[in-house]
N, C-alpha and C positions, 0 to 999 in steps of 0.2 A: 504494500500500500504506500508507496512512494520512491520517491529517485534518489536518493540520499538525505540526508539532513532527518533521520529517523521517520520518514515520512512527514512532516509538517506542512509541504508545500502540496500535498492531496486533502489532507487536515479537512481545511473548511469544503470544501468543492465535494466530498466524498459527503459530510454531514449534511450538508444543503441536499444531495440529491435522497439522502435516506427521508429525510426530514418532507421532502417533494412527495414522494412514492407516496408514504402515510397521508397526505392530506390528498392523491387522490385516490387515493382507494377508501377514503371518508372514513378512517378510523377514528374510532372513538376516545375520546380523552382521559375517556377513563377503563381504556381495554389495556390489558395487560401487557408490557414492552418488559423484553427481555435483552437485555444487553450482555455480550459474552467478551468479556475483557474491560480489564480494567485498567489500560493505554492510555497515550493521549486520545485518542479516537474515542475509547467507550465514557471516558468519563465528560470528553466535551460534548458527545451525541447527547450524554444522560442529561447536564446541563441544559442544554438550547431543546430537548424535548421538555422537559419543564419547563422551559421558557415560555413557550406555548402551548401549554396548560395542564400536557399528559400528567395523570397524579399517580400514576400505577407503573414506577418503573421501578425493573430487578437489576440489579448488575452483577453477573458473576465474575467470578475470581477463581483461582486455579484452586486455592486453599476453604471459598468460602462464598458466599453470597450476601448481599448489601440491598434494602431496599431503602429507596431514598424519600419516597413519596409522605 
């Protein structure tokens, strides 16, 4: 998930298009989001979907599970 620089420069571009898909496939805000890794990718996705409004997000972790909601 990127060209160097640990991925950062897919970063936003990759989260915009997850965050695109979800609104149109008219997901609900309060269906359940499962996020698998806890990266800069998972933990920015988890962020900016709570931004816009999702209240039902997991984040897994290699060792454990997080829900943030």
């Amino acid at each position: 998930y990127g060209h160097g620089g640990f991925g950062i420069t897919t970063l936003f571009g990759s989260i915009q298009t997850a965050t695109e898909l979800l609104k149109e496939t008219r997901t609900s805000c309060e269906s359940k989001i499962c996020i698998i890794g806890s990266g800069c990718m998972g933990l920015t996705l988890a962020v900016e979907l709570a931004a816009v409004g999702f209240t039902n997000i997991t984040i897994y972790t290699k060792d454990r599970d997080h829900n943030i909601s």
